[in-house]
N, C-alpha and C positions, 0 to 999 in steps of 0.2 A: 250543469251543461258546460260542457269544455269549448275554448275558443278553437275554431277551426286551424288548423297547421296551415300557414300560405304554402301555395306548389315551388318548388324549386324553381332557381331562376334556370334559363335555358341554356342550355351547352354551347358554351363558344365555340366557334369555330375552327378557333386554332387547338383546341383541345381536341372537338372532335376529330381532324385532323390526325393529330397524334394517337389518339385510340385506332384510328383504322390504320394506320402504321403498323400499331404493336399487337394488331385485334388475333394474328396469325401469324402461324412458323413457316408459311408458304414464304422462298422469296423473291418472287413475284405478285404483282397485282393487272388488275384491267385497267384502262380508262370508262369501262362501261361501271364495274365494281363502285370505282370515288363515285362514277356521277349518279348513279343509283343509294348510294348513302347522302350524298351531300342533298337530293333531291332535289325541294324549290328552293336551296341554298344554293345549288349548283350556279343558277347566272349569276350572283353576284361572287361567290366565290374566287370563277375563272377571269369576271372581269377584274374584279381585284388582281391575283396574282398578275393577268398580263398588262394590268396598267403599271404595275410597282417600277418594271425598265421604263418603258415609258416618261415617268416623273424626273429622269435622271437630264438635268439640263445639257445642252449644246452636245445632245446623241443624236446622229443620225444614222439611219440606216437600218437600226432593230425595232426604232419606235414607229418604222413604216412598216417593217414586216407585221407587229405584232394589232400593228391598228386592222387588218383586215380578218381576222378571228374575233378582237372586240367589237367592227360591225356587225357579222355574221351570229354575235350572241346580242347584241340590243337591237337588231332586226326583228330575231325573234321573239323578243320581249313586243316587238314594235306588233308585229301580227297574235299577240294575245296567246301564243304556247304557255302551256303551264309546265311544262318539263324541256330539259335543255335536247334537242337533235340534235346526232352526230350519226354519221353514216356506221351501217354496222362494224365497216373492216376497221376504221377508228377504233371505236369502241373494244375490241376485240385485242385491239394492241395492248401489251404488258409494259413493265417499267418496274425496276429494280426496288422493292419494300423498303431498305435501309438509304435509298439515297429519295425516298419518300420521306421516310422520316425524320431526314435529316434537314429538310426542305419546311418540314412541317414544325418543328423547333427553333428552327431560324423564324420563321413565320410569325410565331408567337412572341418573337422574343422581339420586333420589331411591328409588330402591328398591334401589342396591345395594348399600346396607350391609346388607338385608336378603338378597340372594344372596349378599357374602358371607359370611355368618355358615350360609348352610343349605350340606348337603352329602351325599350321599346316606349315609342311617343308615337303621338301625330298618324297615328293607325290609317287614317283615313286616306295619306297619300301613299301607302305602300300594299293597296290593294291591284288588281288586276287591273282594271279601269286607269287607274293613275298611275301605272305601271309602265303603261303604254305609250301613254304621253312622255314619261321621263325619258324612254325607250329612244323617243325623237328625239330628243336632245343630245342622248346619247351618240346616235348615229350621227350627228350634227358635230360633236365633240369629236370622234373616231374619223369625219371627212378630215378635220383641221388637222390632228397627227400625221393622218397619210400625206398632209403636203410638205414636201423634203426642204422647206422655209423655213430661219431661223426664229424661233418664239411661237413656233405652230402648233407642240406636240406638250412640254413641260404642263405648263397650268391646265389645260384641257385633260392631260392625263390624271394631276393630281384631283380635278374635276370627276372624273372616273370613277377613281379610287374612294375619293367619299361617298360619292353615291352608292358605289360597291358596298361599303362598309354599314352605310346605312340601308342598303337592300338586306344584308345579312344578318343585321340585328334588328329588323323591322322597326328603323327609328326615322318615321319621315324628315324630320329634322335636316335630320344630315344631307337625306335625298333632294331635300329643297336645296339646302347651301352648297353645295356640289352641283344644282345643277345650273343656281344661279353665279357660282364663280367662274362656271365654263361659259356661259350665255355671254355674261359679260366681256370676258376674254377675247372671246370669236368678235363680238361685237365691233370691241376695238381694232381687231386685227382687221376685219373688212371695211371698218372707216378711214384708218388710216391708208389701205391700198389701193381705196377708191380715189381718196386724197388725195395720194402719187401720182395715179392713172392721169387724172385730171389735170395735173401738173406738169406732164410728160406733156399731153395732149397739147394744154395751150402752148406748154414749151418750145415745140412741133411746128404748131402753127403761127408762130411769132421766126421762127427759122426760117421755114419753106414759105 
């Protein structure tokens, strides 16, 4: 009797990435195309990519554009979708293959210390159910970005991004740490403004 061959480990994503690059001599692609291969990769995927500017410290101005496409995808995490919505004339829109693929080796070539350190663990919290709940957080992390305040958007994004990373390689792990570095974060941001508040306040009223 021969020992069973274990199944292949699963296609990173920055590889597969680059296979839908180079998959065709069309040159052009859809937005509908990537997100019907990336699949249930798709929301972490996109949230990765648009948290990466995000991460970039003392940016303002694109880390609040790009926070309102990553509530609108942990929204829908947040209501239990199992495939990512986007309006059809979206989806419908093309985008140049080679500046795809150019994008998708860059990708790789900076995100995969972050694949590989992920690996499928902790199964239990990157199911649908527990997906959901992250989802909150998420949208909780993507309010703090949108506020154009300095220390708002940074950690909350890097917050993101691991949870991203760990949605895409199904490593609850990650999704825990990502979502407890952003929780925290926020945490202190609203203690310390409350702190001010409060201080202006009596400030105020020791004036007038």
């Amino acid at each position: 009797m021969t020992d069973a061959v274990p199944p292949p480990p699963p296609e990173r994503t920055s590889d597969l990435l680059i296979r839908l690059a180079t998959s065709s001599d069309t040159p052009e692609m859809t937005v509908g195309e990537l997100l019907d291969a990336l699949s249930d990769r798709a929301f972490g995927a996109l949230l990765l990519v648009l948290a990466i500017p995000v991460c970039i410290p003392f940016l303002y101005g694109v880390p609040q554009v790009l926070s309102l496409p990553m509530f609108l995808i942990a929204f829908q995490m947040v209501i239990g979708r199992h495939t990512l919505w986007m309006p059809d004339r979206l989806r419908r829109r093309t985008f140049a293959r080679a500046d795809f693929e150019t994008m998708a080796r860059r990708a790789k070539r900076y995100l995969g210390w972050g694949e590989a350190l992920a690996r499928p663990r902790f199964a239990f919290l990157t199911g649908n159910g527990p997906e959901r709940v992250f989802g909150v957080f998420m949208v909780i992390f993507c309010m703090s970005i949108l506020t154009p305040l300095p220390l708002t958007n940074t950690t909350p994004g890097i917050a993101v991004a691991i949870m991203a990373i760990g949605m895409i390689e199904r490593d609850g792990l990650l999704v825990l740490l990502g979502t407890i570095l952003g929780t925290v974060w926020v945490a202190m941001l609203v203690f310390f403004a409350s702190t001010l508040l409060a201080w202006l306040a009596h400030l105020e009223s020791l004036i007038f």
